[in-house]
C-alpha positions as CSV (number, residue, x, y, z in Angstrom):
1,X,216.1,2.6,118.7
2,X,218.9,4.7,116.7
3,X,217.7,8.3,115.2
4,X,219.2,6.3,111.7
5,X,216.7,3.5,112.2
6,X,213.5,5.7,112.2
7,X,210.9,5.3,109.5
8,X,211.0,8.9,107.1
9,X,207.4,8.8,108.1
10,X,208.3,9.3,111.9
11,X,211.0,11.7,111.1
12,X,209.0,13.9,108.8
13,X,206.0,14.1,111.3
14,X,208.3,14.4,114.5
15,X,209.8,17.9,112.8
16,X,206.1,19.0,111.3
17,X,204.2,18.4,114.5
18,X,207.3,20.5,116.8
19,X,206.2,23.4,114.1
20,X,202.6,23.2,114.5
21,X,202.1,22.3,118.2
22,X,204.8,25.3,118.8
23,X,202.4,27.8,116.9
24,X,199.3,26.0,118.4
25,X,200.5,26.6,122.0
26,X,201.2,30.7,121.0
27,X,197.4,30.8,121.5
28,X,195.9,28.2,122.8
29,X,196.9,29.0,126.4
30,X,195.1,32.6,125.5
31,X,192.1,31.7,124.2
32,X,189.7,31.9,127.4
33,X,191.2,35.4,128.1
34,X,189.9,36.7,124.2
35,X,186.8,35.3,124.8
36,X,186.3,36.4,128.1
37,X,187.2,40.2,127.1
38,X,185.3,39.9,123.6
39,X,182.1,38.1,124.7
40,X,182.0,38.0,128.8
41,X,182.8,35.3,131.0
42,X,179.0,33.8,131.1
43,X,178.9,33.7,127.2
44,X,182.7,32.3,127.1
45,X,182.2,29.3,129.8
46,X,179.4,28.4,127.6
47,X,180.7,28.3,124.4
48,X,184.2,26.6,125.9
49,X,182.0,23.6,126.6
50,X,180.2,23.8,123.2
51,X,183.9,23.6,121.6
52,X,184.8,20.9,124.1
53,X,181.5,18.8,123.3
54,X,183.1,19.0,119.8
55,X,186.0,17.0,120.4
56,X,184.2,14.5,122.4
57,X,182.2,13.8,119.9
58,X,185.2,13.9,117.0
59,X,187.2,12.1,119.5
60,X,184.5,9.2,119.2
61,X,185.3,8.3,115.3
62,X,188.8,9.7,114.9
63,X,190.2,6.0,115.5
64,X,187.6,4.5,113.2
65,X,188.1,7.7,110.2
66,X,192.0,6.3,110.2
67,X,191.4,2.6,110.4
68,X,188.6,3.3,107.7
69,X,190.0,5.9,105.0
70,X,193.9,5.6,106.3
71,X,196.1,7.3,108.6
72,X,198.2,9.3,106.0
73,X,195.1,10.6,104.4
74,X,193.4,11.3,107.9
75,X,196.7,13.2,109.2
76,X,196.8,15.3,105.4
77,X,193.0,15.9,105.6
78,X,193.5,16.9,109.7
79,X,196.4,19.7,108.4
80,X,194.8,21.0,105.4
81,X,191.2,21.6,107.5
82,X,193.8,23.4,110.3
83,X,194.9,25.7,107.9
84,X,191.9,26.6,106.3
85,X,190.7,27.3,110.0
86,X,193.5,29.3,110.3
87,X,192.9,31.0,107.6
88,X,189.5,32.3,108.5
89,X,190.2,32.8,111.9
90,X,193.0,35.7,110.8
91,X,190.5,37.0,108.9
92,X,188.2,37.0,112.1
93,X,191.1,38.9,113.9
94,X,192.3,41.0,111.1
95,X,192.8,45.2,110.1
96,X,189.4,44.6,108.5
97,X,187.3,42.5,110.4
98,X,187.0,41.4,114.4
99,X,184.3,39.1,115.2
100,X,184.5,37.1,118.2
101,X,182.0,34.5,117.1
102,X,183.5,33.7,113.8
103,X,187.0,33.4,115.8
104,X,185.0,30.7,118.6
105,X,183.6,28.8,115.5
106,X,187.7,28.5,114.1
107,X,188.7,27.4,117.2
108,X,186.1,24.6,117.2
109,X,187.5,23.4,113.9
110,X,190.8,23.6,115.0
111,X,189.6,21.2,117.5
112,X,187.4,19.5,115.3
113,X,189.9,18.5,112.5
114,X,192.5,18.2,115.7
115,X,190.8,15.1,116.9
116,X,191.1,13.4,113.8
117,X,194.8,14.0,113.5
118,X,195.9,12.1,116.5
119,X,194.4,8.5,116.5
120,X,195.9,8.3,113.1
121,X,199.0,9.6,114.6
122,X,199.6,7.3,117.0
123,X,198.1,4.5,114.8
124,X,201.3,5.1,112.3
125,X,203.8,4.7,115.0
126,X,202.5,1.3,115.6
127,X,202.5,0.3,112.2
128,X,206.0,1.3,111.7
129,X,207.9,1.0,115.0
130,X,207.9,-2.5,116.6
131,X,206.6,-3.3,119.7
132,X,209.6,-3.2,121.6
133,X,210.4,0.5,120.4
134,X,207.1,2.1,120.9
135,X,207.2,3.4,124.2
136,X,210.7,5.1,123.1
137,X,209.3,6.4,120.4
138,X,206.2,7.8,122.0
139,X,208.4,9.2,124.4
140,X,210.3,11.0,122.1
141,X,206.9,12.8,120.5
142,X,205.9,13.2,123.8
143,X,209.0,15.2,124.8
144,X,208.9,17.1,121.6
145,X,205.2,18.0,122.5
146,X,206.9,19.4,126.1
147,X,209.8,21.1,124.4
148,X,206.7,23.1,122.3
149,X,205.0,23.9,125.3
150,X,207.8,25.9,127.2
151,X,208.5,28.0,123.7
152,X,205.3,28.5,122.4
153,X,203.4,30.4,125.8
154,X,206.5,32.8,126.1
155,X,206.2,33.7,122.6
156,X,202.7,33.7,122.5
157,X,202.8,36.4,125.3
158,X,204.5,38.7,123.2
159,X,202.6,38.0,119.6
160,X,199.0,37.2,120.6
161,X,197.8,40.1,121.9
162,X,199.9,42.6,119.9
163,X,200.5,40.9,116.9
164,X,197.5,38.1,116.2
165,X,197.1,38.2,112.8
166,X,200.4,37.6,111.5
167,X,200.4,34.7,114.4
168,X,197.8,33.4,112.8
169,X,198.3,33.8,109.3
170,X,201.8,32.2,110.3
171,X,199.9,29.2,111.6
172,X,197.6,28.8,108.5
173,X,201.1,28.8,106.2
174,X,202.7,25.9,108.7
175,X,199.7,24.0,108.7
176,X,199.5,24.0,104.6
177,X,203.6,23.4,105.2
178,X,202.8,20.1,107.1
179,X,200.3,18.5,105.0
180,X,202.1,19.3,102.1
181,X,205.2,17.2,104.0
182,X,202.6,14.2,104.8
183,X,201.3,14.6,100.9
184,X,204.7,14.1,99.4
185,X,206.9,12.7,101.8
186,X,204.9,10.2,104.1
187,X,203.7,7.0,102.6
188,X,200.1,5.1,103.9
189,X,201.0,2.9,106.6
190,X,197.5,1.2,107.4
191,X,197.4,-2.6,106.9
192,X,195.8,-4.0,104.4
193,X,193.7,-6.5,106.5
194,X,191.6,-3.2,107.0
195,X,191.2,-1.8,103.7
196,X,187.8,-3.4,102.7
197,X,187.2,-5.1,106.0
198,X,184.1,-3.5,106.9
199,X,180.8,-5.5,107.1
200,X,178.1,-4.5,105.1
201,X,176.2,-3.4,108.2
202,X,178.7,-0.7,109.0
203,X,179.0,0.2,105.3
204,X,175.4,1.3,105.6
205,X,175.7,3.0,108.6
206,X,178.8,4.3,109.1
207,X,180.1,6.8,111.8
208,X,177.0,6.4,113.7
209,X,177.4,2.8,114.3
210,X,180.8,3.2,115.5
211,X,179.5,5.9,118.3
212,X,176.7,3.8,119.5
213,X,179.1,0.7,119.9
214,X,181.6,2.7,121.6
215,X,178.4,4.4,124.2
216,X,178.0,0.3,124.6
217,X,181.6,-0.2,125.5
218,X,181.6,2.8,128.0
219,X,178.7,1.0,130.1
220,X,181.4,-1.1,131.9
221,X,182.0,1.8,134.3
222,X,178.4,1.3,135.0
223,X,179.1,-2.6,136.0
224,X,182.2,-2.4,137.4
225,X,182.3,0.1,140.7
226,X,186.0,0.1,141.7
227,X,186.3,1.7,137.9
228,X,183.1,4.1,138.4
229,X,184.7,5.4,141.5
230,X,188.3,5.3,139.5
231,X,186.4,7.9,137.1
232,X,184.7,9.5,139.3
233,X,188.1,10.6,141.3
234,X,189.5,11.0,137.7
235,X,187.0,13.8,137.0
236,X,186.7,15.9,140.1
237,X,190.4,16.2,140.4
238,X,190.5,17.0,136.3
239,X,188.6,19.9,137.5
240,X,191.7,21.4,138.8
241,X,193.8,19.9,136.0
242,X,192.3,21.5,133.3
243,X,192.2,25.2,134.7
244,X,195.8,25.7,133.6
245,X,194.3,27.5,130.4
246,X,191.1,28.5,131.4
247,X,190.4,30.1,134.9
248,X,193.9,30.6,136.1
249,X,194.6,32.6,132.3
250,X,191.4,34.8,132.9
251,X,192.7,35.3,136.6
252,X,195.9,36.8,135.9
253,X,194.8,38.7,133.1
254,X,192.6,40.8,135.6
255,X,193.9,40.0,138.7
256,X,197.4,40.1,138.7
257,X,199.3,43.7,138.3
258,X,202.2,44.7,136.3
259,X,205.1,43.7,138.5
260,X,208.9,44.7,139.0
261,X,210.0,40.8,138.7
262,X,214.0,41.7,138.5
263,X,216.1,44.8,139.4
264,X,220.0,45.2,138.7
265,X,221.2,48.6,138.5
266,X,219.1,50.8,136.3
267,X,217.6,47.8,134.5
268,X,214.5,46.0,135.5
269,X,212.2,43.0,134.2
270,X,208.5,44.0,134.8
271,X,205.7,42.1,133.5
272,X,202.2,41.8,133.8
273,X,199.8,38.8,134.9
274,X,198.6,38.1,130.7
275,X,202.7,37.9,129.7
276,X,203.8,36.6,133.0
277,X,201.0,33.3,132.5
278,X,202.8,32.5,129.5
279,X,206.2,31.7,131.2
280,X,203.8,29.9,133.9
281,X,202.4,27.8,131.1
282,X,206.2,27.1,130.0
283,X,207.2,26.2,133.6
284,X,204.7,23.3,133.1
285,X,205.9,22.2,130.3
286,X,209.2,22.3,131.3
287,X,209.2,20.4,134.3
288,X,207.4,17.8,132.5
289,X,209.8,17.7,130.0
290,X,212.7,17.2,132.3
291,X,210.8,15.0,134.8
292,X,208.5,12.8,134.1
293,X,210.6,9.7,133.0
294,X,212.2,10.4,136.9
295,X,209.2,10.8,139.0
296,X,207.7,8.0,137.1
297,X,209.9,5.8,138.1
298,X,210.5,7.3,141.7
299,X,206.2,7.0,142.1
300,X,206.7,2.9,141.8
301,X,208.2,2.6,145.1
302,X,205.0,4.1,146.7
303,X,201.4,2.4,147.5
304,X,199.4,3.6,144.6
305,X,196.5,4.6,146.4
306,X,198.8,7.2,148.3
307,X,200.1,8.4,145.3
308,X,196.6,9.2,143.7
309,X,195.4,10.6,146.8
310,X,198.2,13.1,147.3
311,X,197.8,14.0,143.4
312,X,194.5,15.1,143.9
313,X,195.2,16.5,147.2
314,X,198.2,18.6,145.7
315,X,196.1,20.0,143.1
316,X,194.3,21.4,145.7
317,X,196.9,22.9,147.6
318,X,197.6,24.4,143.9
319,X,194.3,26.1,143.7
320,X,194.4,27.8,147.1
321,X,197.7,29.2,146.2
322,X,196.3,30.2,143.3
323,X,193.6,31.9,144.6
324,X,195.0,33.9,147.6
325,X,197.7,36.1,145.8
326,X,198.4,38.4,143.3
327,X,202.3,37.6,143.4
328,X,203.3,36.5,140.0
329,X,206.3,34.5,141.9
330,X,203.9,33.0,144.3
331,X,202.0,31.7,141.5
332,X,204.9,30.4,139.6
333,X,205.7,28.7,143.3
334,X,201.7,27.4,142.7
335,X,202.5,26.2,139.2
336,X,205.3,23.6,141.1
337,X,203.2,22.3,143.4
338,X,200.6,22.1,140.0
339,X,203.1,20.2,138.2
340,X,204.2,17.9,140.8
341,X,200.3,16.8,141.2
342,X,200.3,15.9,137.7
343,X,203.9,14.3,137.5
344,X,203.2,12.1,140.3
345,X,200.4,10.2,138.4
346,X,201.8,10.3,135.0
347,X,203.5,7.1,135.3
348,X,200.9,4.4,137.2
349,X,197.4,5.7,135.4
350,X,197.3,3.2,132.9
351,X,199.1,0.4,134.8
352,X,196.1,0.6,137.5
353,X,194.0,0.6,134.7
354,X,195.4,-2.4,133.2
355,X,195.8,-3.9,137.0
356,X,192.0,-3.6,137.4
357,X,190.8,-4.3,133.9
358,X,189.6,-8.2,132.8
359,X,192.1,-8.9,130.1
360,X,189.6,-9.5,127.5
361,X,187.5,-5.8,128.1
362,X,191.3,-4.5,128.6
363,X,191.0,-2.4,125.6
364,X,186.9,-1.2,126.4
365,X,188.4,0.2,129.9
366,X,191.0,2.1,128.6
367,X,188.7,3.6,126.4
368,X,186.2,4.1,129.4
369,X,188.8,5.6,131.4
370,X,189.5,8.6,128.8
371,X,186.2,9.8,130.1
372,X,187.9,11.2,133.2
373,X,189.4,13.8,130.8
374,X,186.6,14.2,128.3
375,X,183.6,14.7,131.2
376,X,186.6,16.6,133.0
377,X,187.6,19.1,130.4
378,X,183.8,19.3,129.3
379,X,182.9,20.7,132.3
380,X,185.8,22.6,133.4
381,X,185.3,25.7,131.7
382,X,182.0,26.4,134.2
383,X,184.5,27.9,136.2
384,X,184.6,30.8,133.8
385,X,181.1,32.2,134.5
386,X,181.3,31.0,138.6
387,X,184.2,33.3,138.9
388,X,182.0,36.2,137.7
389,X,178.8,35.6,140.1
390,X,181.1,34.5,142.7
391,X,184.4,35.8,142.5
392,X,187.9,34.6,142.0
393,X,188.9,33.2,145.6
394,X,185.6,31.3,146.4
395,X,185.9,29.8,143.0
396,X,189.3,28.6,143.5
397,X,188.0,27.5,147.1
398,X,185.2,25.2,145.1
399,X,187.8,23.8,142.9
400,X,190.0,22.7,145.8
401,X,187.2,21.2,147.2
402,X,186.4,19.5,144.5
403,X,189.9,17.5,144.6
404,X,189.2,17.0,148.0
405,X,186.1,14.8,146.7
406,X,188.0,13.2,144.2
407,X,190.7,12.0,146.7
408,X,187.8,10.1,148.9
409,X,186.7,8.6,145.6
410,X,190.2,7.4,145.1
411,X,190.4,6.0,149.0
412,X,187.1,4.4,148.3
413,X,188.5,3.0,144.9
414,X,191.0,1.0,146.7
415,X,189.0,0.1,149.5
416,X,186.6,-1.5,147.3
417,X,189.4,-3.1,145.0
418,X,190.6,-6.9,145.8
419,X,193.3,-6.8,143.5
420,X,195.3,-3.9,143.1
421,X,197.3,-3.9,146.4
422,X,201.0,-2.7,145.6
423,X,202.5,-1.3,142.7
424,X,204.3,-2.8,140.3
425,X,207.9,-2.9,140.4
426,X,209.8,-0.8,137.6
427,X,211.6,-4.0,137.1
428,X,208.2,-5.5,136.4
């Protein structure tokens, strides 16, 4: 699909979100090591789940919010909320006021309004882009996503910590930028068969009916084991997953001295382990950027089973690097072996999924299996408060055992399965 033969709708959006998710990623990848320093690690793992628990519980009714009141006014309201957030979290962080609970509670709206952004997002591109195109299209956000990642942390290491306010004033004006773009330039793009279609049961009951019918649809992982155990793997390996921004940020910041990275001559690049985690961050996303679409491909020649056990197995390996140096190139040789874990499985998640699912609960276990990340991330920042009551190294030891455990759930997941046997073919 040509650039010429996008909708202005996907144009406008592609440009506004490669603003926002820049600015949002000058931050983000910071935010455990503010809230450890401002509030202690105990207090900070704590109220990381709290803001977590918020966007499971957004996450819930952000599909039915755009299906209900429209995507363009779901993606306007998401960008307006953002910037008000913004707003007051500069204010938190400002020459004439620093509170660290006020700047948790911003953050939690950030997420908050966050969640209600995206299912609308995506729902657009299907209304717009046909079938064929989607996966391109997709790709191309996704990459622009990936692109935003490798800026945003290096930049971030340089303006967060010496320059937050004007980060985040700068983010509260981009955010009011964007919704003004999807105000004025982005027309509504939900079908009319679901303006009006609600019953008059869910008229009276709202968000909370859609919540308790989506608990109902989760029970299948509850019926069906081969998925339990698929979720199960999925969420002690996400334990490693997620600590890109949350133990391993922390762990640097006080761990990890100010280096000599590069000498020529007189001239030298030093760094230490809060600026170099930034460029560690951007590693990530750069590899994924340039990789995936590869690796994916490459992955479909091998058994899946292998391929999810050496996932959760490389994370791992990650961990233990992690954990047993203070190098900052070591750890940037750790992020590789990171990034190849997650590469690896990018690809065939959703086609076991699909492999595994009945085709008429097909869209229930895809919706199930987004618990692996959810449950995952939930409890992911416990790592936080473990690192302070048992230190850095026998933390990281705990997390590599805990992939260890999700790779025997993934050998029993295909042990149990009679179906899924060989990959499918990228032909296929």
């Amino acid at each position: 699909m040509k650039w010429k033969d996008w909708d202005r709708n996907l144009k406008v959006r592609l440009y506004g979100e490669f603003l926002t998710n820049m600015l949002l990623w000058m931050f983000l990848p910071y935010m455990a090591i503010y809230f450890s320093d401002r509030l202690g690690k105990g207090l900070a793992g704590i109220l990381l789940i709290v803001s977590q628990l918020v966007g499971v519980f957004t996450n819930l009714i952000g599909g039915y919010c755009a299906d209900k009141f429209g995507r363009k006014r779901m993606m306007f309201i998401s960008m307006f909320g953002q910037g008000l957030a913004f707003i007051a979290f500069a204010l938190a962080n400002s020459p004439w006021l620093q509170s660290a609970m006020l700047s948790f509670i911003c953050f939690s709206m950030l997420g908050f309004f966050g969640s209600f952004y995206m299912p609308a997002s995506h729902a657009m591109v299907a209304d717009v882009v046909p079938e064929k195109h989607r996966s391109e299209v997709f790709a191309v956000f996704y990459t622009a996503i990936n692109i935003s990642v490798v800026i945003g942390p290096i930049l971030g290491g340089i303006f967060f910590f010496d320059h937050r306010f004007g980060l985040l004033i700068t983010s509260a004006a981009a955010s009011f930028f964007v919704a003004f773009l999807i105000y004025a330039f982005i027309r509504e793009t939900t079908p009319a068969s679901l303006e009006g279609s609600s019953t008059s049961n869910e008229q009276a009951s709202g968000w909370l009916t859609v919540i308790k019918e989506q608990l109902k649809d989760y029970q299948v992982i509850i019926k069906d084991k081969v998925f339990l155990l698929f979720i199960i793997g999925g969420i002690f390996a996400a334990q490693a997953f997620m600590q890109m921004d949350l133990l391993l940020a922390v762990y640097m910041k006080e761990m990890v001295p100010v280096q000599n990275l590069f000498s020529f001559g007189d001239w030298s690049l030093k760094a230490s382990g809060e600026k170099a985690f930034g460029w560690v961050v951007a590693e990530n996303g750069l590899l994924v950027a340039l990789f995936t679409v590869f690796i994916s491909k490459w992955m479909t020649k091998y058994k899946e089973r292998n391929v999810f056990i050496m996932s959760s197995c490389l994370y791992g390996l990650a961990m233990l690097i992690f954990g047993y140096t203070a190098s900052i190139w070591v750890i940037i040789l750790g992020m590789f072996v990171f990034t190849t874990a997650e590469l690896i499985v990018v690809g065939i998640q959703d086609s076991f999924i699909a492999k595994i699912s009945p085709e008429h609960m097909r869209g229930q276990y895809f919706a199930a299996g987004s618990l692996r990340f959810t449950i995952g991330r939930a409890l992911a920042p416990i790592a936080i408060p473990l690192s302070a009551w048992i230190g850095y190294t026998w933390t990281f030891n705990l997390l590599a055992f805990s992939t260890l455990i999700g790779a025997f759930a993934y050998l029993l997941t295909f042990q149990l399965s009679g179906k899924v046997k060989q990959p499918m073919s990228y032909k296929e």
